[in-house]
C-alpha beads as a LAMMPS data file, in Angstrom:
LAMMPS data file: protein, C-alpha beads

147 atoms
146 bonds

1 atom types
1 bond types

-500.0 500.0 xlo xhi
-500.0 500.0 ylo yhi
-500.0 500.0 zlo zhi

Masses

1 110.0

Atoms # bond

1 1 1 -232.768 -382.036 -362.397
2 1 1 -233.314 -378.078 -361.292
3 1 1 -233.918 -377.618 -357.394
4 1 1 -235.668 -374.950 -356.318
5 1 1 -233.256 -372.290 -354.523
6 1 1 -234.228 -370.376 -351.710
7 1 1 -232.933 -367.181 -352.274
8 1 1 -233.631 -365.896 -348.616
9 1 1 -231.643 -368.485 -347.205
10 1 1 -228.759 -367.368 -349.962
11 1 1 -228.788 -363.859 -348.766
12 1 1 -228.709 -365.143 -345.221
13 1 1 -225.695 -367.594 -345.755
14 1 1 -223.475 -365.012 -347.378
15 1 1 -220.724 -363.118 -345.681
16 1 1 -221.213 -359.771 -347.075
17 1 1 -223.843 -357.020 -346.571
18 1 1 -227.061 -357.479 -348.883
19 1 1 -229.048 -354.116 -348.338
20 1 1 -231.906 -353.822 -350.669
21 1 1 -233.768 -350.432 -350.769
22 1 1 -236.470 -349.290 -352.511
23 1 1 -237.362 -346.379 -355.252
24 1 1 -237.274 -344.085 -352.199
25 1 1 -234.207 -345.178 -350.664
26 1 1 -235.620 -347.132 -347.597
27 1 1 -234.502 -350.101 -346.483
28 1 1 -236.394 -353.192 -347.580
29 1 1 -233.561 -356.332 -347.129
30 1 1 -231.174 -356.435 -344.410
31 1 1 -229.477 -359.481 -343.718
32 1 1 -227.335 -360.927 -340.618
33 1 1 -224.022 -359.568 -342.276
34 1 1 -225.340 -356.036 -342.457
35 1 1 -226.164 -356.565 -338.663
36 1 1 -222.642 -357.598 -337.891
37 1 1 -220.843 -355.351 -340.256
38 1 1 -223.236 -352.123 -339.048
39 1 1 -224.782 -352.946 -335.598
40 1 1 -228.191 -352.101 -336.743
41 1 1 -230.520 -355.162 -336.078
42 1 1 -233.414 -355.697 -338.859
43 1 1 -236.259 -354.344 -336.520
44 1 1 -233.911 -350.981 -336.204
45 1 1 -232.832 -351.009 -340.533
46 1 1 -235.844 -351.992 -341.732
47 1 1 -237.542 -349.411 -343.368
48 1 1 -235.332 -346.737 -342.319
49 1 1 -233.569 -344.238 -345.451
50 1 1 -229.565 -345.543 -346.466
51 1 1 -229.040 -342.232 -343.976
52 1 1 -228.656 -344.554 -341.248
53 1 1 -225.034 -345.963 -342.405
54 1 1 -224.195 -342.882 -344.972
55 1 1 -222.232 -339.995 -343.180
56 1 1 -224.196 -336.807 -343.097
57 1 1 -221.017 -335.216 -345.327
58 1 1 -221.619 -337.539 -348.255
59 1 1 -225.641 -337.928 -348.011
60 1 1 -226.460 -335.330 -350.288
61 1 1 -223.698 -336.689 -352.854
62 1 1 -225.658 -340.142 -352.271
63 1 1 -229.444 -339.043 -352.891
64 1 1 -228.716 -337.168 -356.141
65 1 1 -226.681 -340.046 -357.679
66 1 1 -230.172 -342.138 -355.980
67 1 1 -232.730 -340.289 -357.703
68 1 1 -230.556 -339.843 -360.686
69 1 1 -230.730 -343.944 -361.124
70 1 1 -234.548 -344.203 -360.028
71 1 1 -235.207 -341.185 -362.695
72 1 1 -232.991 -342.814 -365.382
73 1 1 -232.990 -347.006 -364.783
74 1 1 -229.457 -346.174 -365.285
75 1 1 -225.983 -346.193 -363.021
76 1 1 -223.120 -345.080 -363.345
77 1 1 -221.125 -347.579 -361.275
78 1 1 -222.697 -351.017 -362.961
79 1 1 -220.377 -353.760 -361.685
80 1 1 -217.056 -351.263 -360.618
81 1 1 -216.310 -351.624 -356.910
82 1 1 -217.195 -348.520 -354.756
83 1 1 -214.929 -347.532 -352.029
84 1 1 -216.893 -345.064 -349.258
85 1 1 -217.142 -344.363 -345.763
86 1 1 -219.737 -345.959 -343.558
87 1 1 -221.579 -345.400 -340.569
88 1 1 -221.866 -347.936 -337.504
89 1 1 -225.118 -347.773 -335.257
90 1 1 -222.190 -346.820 -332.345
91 1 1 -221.215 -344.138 -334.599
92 1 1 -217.911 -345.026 -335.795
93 1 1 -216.443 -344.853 -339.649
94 1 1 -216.916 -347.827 -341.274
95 1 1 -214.584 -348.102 -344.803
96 1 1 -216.936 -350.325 -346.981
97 1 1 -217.042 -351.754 -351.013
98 1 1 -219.631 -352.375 -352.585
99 1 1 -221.119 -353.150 -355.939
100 1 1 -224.816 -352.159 -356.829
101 1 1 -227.515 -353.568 -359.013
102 1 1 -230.818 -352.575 -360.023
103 1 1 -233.402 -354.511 -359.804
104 1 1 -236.207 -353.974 -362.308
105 1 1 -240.242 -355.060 -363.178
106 1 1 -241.159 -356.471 -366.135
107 1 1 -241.164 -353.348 -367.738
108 1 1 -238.208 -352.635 -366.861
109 1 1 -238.584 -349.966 -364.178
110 1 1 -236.328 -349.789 -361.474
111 1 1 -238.449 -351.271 -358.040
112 1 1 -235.211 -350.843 -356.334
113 1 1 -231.516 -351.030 -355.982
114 1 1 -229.523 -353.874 -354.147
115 1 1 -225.994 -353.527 -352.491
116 1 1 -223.448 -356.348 -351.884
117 1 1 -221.265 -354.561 -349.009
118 1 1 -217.758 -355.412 -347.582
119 1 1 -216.374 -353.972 -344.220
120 1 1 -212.902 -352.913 -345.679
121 1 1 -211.225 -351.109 -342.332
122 1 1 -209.531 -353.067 -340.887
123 1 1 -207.684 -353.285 -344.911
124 1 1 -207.970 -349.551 -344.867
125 1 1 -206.292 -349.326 -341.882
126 1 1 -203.638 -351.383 -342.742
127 1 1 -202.727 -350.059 -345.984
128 1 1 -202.656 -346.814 -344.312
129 1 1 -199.981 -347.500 -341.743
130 1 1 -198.117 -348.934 -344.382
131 1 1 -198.420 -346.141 -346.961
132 1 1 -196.868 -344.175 -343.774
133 1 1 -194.336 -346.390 -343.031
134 1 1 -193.377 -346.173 -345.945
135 1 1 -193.305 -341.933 -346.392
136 1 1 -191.360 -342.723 -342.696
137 1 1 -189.074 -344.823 -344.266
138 1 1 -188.193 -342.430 -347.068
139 1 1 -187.841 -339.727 -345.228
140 1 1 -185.413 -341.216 -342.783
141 1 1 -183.118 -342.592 -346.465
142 1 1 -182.967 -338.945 -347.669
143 1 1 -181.724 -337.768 -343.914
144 1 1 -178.937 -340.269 -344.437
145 1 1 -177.962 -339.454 -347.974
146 1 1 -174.479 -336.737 -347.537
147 1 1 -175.098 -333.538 -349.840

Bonds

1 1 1 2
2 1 2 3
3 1 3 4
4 1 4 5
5 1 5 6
6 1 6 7
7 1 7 8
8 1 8 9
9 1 9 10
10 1 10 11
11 1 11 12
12 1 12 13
13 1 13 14
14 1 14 15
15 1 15 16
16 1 16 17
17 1 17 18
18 1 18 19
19 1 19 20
20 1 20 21
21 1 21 22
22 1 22 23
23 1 23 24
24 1 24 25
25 1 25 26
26 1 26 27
27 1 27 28
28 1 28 29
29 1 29 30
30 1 30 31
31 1 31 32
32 1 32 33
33 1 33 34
34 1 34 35
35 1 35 36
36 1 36 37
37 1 37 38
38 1 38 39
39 1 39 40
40 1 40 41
41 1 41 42
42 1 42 43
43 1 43 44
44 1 44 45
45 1 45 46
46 1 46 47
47 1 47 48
48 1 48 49
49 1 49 50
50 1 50 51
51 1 51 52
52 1 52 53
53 1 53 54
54 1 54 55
55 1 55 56
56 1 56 57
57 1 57 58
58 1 58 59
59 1 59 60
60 1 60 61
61 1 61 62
62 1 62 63
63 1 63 64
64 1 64 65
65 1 65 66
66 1 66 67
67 1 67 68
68 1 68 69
69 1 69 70
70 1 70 71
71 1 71 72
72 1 72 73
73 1 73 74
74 1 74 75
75 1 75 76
76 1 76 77
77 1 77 78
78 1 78 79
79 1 79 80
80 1 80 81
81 1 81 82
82 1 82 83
83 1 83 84
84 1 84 85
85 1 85 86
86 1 86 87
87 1 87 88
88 1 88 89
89 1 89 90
90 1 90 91
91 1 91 92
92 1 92 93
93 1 93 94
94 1 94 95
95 1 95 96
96 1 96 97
97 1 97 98
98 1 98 99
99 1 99 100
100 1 100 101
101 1 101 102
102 1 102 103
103 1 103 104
104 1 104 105
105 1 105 106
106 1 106 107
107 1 107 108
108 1 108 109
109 1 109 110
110 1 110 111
111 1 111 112
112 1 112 113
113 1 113 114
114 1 114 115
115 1 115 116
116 1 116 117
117 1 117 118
118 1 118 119
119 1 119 120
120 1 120 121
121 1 121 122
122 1 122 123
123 1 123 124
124 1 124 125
125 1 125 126
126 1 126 127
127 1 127 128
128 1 128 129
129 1 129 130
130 1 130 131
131 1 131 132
132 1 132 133
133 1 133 134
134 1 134 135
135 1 135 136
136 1 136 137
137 1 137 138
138 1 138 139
139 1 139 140
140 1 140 141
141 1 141 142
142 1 142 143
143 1 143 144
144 1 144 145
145 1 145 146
146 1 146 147
């Protein structure tokens, strides 16, 4: 017997970021993870352009690729896991993955893309002081090795 699922209450319940945004890039889904993972409350993401958690260094990178994919029905990235900075509303980096997907009329025509995001710094952070103690720990074997 099918029951009818209530998709809303799915993208609530999950524990990533689901941003939806439409052909224009504004913000049309923004559910309780995004709020925790990027401090912006629906009221303040809601409509609003992806600006508001892209840094202003990549944004120009991130609306060509945009209109590229509205133009075209067509990304790049299909299901491979992007790695990119973030914003937070307090205005520190976020590192974030995501996957995208386009969602599509009848037709076929892109009506918007959807984003399934991960707050990855605290990972990025890690692997970082690792990736040093490491170089540290190199370093410190070649000062011991006798020429």
């Amino acid at each position: 017997m099918a029951q009818h699922l209530d998709l809303s209450g799915l993208v609530d319940a999950v524990g990533d970021a689901v941003v939806v945004s439409d052909p224009d890039g504004a913000i049309v889904v923004w559910n309780p993870a995004a709020e925790r993972i990027f401090g912006f409350s629906p009221a303040e993401a809601l409509g609003q352009p992806l600006d508001l958690i892209t840094p202003d260094r990549h944004r120009r990178r991130h609306w060509d690729g945009y209109a590229n994919t509205m133009r075209t029905g067509i990304t790049k990235y299909g299901t491979k896991l992007l790695r990119v900075p973030a914003l937070h509303k307090d205005g520190h980096s976020l590192s974030i993955a995501f996957t995208v997907g386009l969602l599509k009329d009848e037709d076929g025509t892109v009506t918007g893309i959807v984003a399934v995001i991960r707050d990855e710094t605290e990972r990025w952070s890690e692997e970082k002081r690792l990736r040093q103690r490491i170089s540290d720990l190199e370093a410190e074997s070649k000062e011991c090795i006798p020429t």
